[in-house]
N, C-alpha and C positions, 0 to 999 in steps of 0.2 A: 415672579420678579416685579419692581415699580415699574410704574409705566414711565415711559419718556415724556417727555414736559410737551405744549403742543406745538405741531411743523404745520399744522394747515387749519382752515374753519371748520372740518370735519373733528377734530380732534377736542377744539374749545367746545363744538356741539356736544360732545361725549362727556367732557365734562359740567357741563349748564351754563360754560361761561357765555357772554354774551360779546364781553368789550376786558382786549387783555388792561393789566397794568402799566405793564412794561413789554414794548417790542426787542430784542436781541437779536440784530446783523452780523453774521459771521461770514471770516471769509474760507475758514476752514468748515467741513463734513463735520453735522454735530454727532460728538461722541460723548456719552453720557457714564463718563472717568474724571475723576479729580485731577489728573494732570493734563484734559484741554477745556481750555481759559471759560467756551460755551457752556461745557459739561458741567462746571465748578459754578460759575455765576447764576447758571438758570436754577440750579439746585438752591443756590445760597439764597435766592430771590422767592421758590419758594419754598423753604423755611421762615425767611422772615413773614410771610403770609401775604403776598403778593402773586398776583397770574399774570404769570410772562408762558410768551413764546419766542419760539427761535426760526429764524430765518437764517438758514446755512446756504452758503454760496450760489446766493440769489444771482438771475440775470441781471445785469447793470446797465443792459442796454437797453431796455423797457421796463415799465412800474408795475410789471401783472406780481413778479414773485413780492416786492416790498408791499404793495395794498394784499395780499394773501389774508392775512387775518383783520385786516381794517386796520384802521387808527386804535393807539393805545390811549389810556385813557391819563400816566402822565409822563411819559420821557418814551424816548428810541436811545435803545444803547447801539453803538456799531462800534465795532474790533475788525483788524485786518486778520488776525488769527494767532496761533500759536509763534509764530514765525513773521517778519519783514518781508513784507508782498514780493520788495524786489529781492532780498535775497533767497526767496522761497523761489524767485520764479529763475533769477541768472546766476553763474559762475565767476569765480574770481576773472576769469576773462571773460564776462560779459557775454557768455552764452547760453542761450536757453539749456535748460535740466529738463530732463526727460521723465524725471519722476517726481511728483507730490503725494507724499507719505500721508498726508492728510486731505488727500482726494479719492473720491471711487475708484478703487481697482489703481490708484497712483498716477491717474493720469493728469494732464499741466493742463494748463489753461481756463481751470472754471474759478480765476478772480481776476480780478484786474489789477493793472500798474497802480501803485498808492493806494489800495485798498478802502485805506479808511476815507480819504477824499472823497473817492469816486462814490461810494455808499454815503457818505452825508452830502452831497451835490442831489442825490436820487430824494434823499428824504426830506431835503428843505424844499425840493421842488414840490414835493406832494405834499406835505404838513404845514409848509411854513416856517413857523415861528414856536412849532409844536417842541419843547424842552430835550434837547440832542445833548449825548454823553457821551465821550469814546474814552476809549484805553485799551490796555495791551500793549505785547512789546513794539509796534511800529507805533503808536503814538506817544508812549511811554520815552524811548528812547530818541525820541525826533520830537521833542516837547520844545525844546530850546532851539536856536539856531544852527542848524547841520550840514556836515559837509557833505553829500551825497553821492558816492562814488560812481553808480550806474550814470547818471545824468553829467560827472564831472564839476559840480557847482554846487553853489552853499545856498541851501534852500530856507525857508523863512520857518519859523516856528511854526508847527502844526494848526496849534489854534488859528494861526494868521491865514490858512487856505484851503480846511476844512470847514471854519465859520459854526463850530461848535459851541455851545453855552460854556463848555466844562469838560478837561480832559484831565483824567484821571492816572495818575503816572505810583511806575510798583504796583504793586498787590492790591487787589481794590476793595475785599468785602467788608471794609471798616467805613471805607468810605461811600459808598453804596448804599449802606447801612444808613448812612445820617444824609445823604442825597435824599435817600427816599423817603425817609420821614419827612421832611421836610417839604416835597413837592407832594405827601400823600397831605400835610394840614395845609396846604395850600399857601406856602411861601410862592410867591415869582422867581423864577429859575437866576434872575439878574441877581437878586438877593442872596443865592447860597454863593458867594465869593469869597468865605475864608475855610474852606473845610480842608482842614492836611492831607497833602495827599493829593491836591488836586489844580489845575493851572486856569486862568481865567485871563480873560483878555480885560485891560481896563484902558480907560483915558486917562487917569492920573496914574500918576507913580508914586503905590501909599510909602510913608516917613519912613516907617519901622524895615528896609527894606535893603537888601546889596545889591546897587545896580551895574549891570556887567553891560560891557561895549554892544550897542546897540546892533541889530541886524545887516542896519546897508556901512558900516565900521571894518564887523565882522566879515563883511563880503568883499571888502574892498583892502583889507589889511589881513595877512595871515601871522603877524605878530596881535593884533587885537583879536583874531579867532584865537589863540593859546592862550591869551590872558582871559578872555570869556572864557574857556575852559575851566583855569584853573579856577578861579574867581566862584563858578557856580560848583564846581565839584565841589568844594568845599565845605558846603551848606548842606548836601544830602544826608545829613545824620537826623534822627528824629527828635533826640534828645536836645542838641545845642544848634541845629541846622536854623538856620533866619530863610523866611522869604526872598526870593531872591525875583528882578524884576529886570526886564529886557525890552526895550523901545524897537517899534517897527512901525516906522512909518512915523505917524502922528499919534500913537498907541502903546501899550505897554502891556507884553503877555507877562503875567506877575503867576508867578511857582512858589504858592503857600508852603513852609516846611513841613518837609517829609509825615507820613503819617507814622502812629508808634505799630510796634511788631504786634503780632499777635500772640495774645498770652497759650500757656501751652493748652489751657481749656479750650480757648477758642481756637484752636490749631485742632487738635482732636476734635470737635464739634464740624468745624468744615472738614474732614477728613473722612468723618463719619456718616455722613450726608447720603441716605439711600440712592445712589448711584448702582446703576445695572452691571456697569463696567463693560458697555458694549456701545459700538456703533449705533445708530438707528436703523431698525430693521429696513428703513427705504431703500438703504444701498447695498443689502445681498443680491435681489436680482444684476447687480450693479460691479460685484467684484469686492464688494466690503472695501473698507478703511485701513490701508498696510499698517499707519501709526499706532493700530490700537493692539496687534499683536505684541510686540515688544512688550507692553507696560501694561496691559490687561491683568495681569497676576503679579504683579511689581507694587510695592508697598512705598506711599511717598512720605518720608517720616523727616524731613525737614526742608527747612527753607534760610534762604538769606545766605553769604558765602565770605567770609573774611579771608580768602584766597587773597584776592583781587588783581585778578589777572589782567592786566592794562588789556589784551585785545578781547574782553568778557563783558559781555552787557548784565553777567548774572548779578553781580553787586550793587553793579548803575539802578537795578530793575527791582530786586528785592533785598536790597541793603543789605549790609556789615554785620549786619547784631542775627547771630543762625538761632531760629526758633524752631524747636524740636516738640513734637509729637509724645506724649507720656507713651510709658511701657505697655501702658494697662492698651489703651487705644490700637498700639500696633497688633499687640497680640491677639485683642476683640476681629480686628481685621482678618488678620489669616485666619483667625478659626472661622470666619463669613465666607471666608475665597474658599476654605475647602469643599464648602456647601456647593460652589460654582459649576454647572453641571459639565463645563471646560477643560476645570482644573486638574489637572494630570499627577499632582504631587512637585510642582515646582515653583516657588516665588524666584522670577528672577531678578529684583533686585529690590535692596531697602536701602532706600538714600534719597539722597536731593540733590541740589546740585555738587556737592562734594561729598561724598555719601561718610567718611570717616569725622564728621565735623559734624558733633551730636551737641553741643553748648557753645552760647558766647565766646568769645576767645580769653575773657575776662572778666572777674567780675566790674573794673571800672568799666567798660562797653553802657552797663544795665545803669548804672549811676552818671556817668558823666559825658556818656555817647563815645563814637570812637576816636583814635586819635587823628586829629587834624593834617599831621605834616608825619607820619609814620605808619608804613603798613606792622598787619601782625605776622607777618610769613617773610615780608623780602626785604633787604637782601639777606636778612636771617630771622630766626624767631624771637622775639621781642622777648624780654627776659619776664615780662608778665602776664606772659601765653601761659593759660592752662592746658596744657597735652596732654590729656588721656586719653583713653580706649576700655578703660573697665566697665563702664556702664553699656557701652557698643558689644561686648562681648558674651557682657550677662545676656541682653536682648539675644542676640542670634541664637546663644544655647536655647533660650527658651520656645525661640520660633523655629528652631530642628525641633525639638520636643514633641509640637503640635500634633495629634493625631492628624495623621491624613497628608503632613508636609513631609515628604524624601530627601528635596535637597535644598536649602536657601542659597541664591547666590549674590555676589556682589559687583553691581557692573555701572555704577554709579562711578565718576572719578574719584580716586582715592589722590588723596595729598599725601605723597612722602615723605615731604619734608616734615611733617605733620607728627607722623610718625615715628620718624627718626626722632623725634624733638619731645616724644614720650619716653621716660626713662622704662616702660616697661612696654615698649613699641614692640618689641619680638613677639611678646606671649600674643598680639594681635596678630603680627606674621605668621607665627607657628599656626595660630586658626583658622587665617584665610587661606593658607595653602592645602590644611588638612579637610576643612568644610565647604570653601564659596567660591570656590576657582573653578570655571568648565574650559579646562584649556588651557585659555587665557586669560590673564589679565592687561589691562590696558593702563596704560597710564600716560603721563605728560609732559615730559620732559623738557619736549617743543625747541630746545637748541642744544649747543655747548657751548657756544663763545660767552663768556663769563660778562662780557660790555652788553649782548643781545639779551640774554637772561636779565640782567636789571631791569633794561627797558621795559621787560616783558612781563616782571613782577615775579620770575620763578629764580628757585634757588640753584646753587652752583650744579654743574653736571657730578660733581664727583657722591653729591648727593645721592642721586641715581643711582650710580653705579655701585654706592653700598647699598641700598636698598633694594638693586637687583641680587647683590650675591650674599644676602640674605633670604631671598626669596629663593633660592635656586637652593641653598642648604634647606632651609624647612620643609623642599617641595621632595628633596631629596631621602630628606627624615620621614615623608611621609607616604614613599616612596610610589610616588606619582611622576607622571611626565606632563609638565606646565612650563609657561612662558609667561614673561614679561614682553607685551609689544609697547614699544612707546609712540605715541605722535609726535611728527614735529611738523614745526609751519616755516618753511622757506621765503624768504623774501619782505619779512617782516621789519619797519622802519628802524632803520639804523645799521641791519646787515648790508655788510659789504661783501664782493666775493671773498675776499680771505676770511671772514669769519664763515661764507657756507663752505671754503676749502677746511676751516677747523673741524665744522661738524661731519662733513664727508671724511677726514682722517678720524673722530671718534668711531663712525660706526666702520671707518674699515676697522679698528682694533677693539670694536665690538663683534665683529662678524657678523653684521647684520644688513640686512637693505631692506627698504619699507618698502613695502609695495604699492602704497600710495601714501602721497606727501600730499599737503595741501597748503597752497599760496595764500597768502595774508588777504583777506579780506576786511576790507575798511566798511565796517558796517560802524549806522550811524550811533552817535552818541557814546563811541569808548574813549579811552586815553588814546589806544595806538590807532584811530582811525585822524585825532588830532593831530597826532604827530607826522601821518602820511601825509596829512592836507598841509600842513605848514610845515615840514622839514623842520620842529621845534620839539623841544622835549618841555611841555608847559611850565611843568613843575621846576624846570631849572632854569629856563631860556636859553640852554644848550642846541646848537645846531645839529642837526641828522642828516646823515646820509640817509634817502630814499630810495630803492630800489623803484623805479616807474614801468620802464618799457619793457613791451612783451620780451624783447631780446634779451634783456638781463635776468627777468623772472623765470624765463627757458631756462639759462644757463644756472640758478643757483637751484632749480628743482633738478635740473641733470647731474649735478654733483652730490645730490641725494640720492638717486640713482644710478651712479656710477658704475655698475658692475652690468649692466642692460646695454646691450652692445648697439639699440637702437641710440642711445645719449652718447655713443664715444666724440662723436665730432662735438658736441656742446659741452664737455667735459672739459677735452682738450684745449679748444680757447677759450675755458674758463680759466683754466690751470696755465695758460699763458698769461690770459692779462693780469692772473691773477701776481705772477712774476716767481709762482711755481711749479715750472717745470721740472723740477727734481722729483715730482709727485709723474714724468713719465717716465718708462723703465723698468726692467725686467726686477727690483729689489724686490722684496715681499710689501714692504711698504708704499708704494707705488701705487696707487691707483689705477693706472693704465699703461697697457704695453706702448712702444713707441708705434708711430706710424709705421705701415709694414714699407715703407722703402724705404726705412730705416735700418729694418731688421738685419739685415744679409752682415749689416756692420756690428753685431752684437755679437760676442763671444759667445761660446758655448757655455756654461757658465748657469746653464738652467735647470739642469739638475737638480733632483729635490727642492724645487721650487714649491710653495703651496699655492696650488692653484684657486684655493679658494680665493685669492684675492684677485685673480687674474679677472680683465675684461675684453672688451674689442672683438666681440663673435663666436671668445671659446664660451663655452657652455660654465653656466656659474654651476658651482656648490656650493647653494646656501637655500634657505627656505623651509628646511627638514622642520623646523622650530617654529612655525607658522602652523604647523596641522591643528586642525580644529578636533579636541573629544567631543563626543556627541553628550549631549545633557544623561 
């Protein structure tokens, strides 16, 4: 195998270095895999022919772990990691998580609050003035001015209180690329200020430039936070996106347009990158790295997501326009993973962040950037969506083919609607039920009220529900026992409880209950974390109903749960205030039986009742369709 790139001066000694390049602060356990952010950048850095090392989740409370290899000779890169410090570290209610997927053995606590702060606070203490970079998604997505849900308050542009030269927002090794050339012929770091792709703090506000409602505006007005919203979302395209420039203070953090995609060459090149596909041996005596299990033998054959799911950082972070990995590349890869001395016979999955979204959505995207005032998915498919799946099809036949691979699967989100909107969407149904399914498939549903769904950027429910009992014939055809489980998210800006009484009547006449739902969270930098903060819909200046208080967010996750005899009392004055009580009562459609010192006044009249709909303490029948097949 290659070695790991180096974690201490013992490591540069091995290799003759003396004095690195470049230092790399992480706040996640380096894993040396193309899908974490260390793993990818320290590879990518040395290809281009640069000695970097890595500093993974350094103590922040003393300089012994950051001085470990000395000073580098021209930049410190720091990342929070794969993940938002705080949402890595709290829950939609604001309490600690018990596990970090991307720490030894999963346990919490070895980064700190604001990750990337607190690491460039550590390096300008000890370097100076020595040339700092950050990125990744916590300064990526909190680039601009943020509403910050942990904290309750609209925090200032990153650059404005990490005090970085240059934060690098999206996908960085383009821009990485031309950072480092340029601080290796000895440009001053003040000087690299127009590279795309990258934010820079200035004292003027260059001409060429859309300036959105300044910081202390936006903190003080939650109609000028919407209008900032809208204003800079706007400009994220690579192709026709303008710089866009925001005032803090007596200052102007100015966000250079987007950088362009990368071409399918350079997609395969960093793809291809001798990565060991393993943790760093320091953390077996340790319990290893939970994260690197899942996607150790998972093949990442695209990026970029034209979903654009308002509560999704994926689009905000690696843009519109999906750049996909050639065939030749994906398949070079699994015939390398068989070699794997791990590898068991299973890729579990090839995708990206939408794994059935293998091109553009168009060919205008590649010529004219995307469209400004229209998604390509919601509220329906654009009539200049290209929707295939034949070239997705061809791949997978050839990667079952592979000597040495048993079974490929697919566990990447699949788009539906996507799907559906392929006039030869089935023949991809009939394969994935026949070849990539272990069990389950998941998918995303995420409501049914047809007003929540827009906000949400996902198409109608009734979408789903063909696309479930298509799944169910071909699973049928292929005479297996599979499921469709859907996510949904309760509590998301603009649900009322009548709209979570809609989705609790869908899955009662799904006959279904999630076994876990999950509450909206307002992470920074979406549309719908906009809309929580301002009760606005940007894009319209339509007012919102917000769900806020714990007591209301109980009650519309309990009506997701409704058949769980521990929720009958949050059900029930749900289904009051909601001003439906017809939903208590012995019908089959009912939700919940009445209160029991009701009963005695109930007719007999219950007979042949299905009890699967019953709740209040009797025992459910349902879940049979949750079993997991083993790979």
């Amino acid at each position: 195998m290659n070695d790991f790139l180096p974690v201490c001066r013992r490591d540069m000694e091995r290799r003759g270095w003396e004095q690195l390049d470049f230092l790399f602060i992480t706040g996640d356990a380096y894993v040396d895999h193309p899908t974490f952010a260390n793993g990818l950048i320290a590879r990518w850095m040395e290809y281009l022919g640069y000695r970097i090392g890595v500093i993974a989740q350094p103590d922040w409370r003393s300089r012994r772990d950051f001085e470990a290899m000395g000073e580098p000779r021209l930049a410190v890169f720091v990342s929070a990691g794969n993940l938002d410090s705080m949402l890595n570290k709290l829950t939609a209610s604001r309490n600690k998580r018990g596990h970090d997927a991307y720490s030894p053995n999963g346990e919490t606590g070895h980064r700190p609050d604001r990750a990337t702060i607190v690491y460039c606070n550590r390096v300008r203490e000890i370097w100076g003035t020595k040339p700092l970079v950050v990125g990744g998604i916590e300064a990526s997505m909190r680039r601009f001015s943020h509403y910050d849900y942990w904290s309750d308050r609209v925090r200032r542009p990153m650059l404005a209180d990490c005090k970085a030269d240059l934060l690098i927002y999206g996908m960085g090794e383009l821009q990485l690329k031309e950072i480092a050339a340029r601080l290796d012929a000895g440009v001053p770091v003040r000087e690299i200020d127009l590279v795309p792709g990258t934010c820079v703090m200035k004292k003027f506000k260059p001409e060429d430039c859309v300036e959105i409602p300044s910081y202390e505006a936006v903190a003080a007005d939650k109609a000028a936070y919407a209008e900032a919203f809208r204003l800079q979302s706007l400009e994220q395209d690579p192709i026709r996106g303008a710089a866009v420039a925001q005032k803090v203070g007596d200052r102007y953090m100015v966000q250079n347009r987007p950088m362009r995609p990368l071409t399918t060459a350079e997609f395969d090149l960093v793809n291809e990158l001798p990565f060991t596909r393993e943790a760093h041996p320091m953390y077996d005596a340790r319990g290893g790295i939970p994260a690197i299990e899942e996607v150790r033998f998972s093949i990442n054959s695209t990026r970029g997501c034209f979903g654009s799911c308002a509560f999704c950082a994926i689009h905000a972070h690696q843009g519109r326009i999906v750049q996909a990995r050639s065939e030749e590349s994906i398949l070079r890869e699994a015939r390398e993973m068989t070699r794997h001395p791990k590898f068991k016979g299973y890729i579990h999955d090839v995708g990206g962040p939408t794994g059935n979204f293998r091109a553009p959505a168009c060919e205008d995207q590649l010529r004219r950037g995307c469209c400004r005032h229209r998604q390509c998915l919601s509220p329906k498919p654009c009539p200049r969506l290209r929707a295939t799946h034949r070239e997705f099809i061809r791949l997978l036949e050839k990667l079952r083919a592979v000597p040495g691979v048993k079974k490929v699967f697919l566990r990447s989100g699949l788009r539906y609607d996507y799907i559906l909107a392929d006039p030869e969407g089935e023949k991809f149904i009939e394969a994935l039920c026949r070849h990539h399914v272990s069990g389950q498939l998941r998918v995303a549903p995420e409501h049914a009220s047809l007003r929540v769904l827009r906000l949400m950027g996902k198409p109608p429910i009734e979408e789903y529900v063909r696309f479930k009992k298509l799944f169910e014939e071909a699973t049928r055809r292929a005479g297996k026992e599979q499921y469709v489980l859907p996510y949904l998210i309760s509590s998301h800006p603009g649900c009322t409880l009548k709209d979570a009484v809609e989705l609790a009547e869908f899955l009662r006449d799904q006959r279904f209950t999630p076994e876990q739902v999950q509450d909206f969270i307002p992470t920074p930098g979406s549309l719908s974390t906009c809309m929580f903060y301002t009760g606005l819909d940007p894009r319209t200046g339509e007012k919102l109903y917000v769900p806020r208080g714990g007591r209301e967010k109980a009650l519309q996750r309990a009506l997701l749960q409704y058949r769980q005899p521990e929720n009958y009392d949050l059900v029930a004055e749900a289904l009051r205030k909601a001003g439906r009580e017809d939903l208590i009562g012995w019908n089959e459609r009912c939700l919940i039986r009445p209160p029991k010192k009701n009963r005695q006044r109930i007719s007999a009249g219950r007979k042949g009742l299905n009890t699967s709909f019953a709740s209040g303490g009797e025992k459910r029948k349902y879940g049979q369709h949750t079993r997991r097949n083993p790979d």
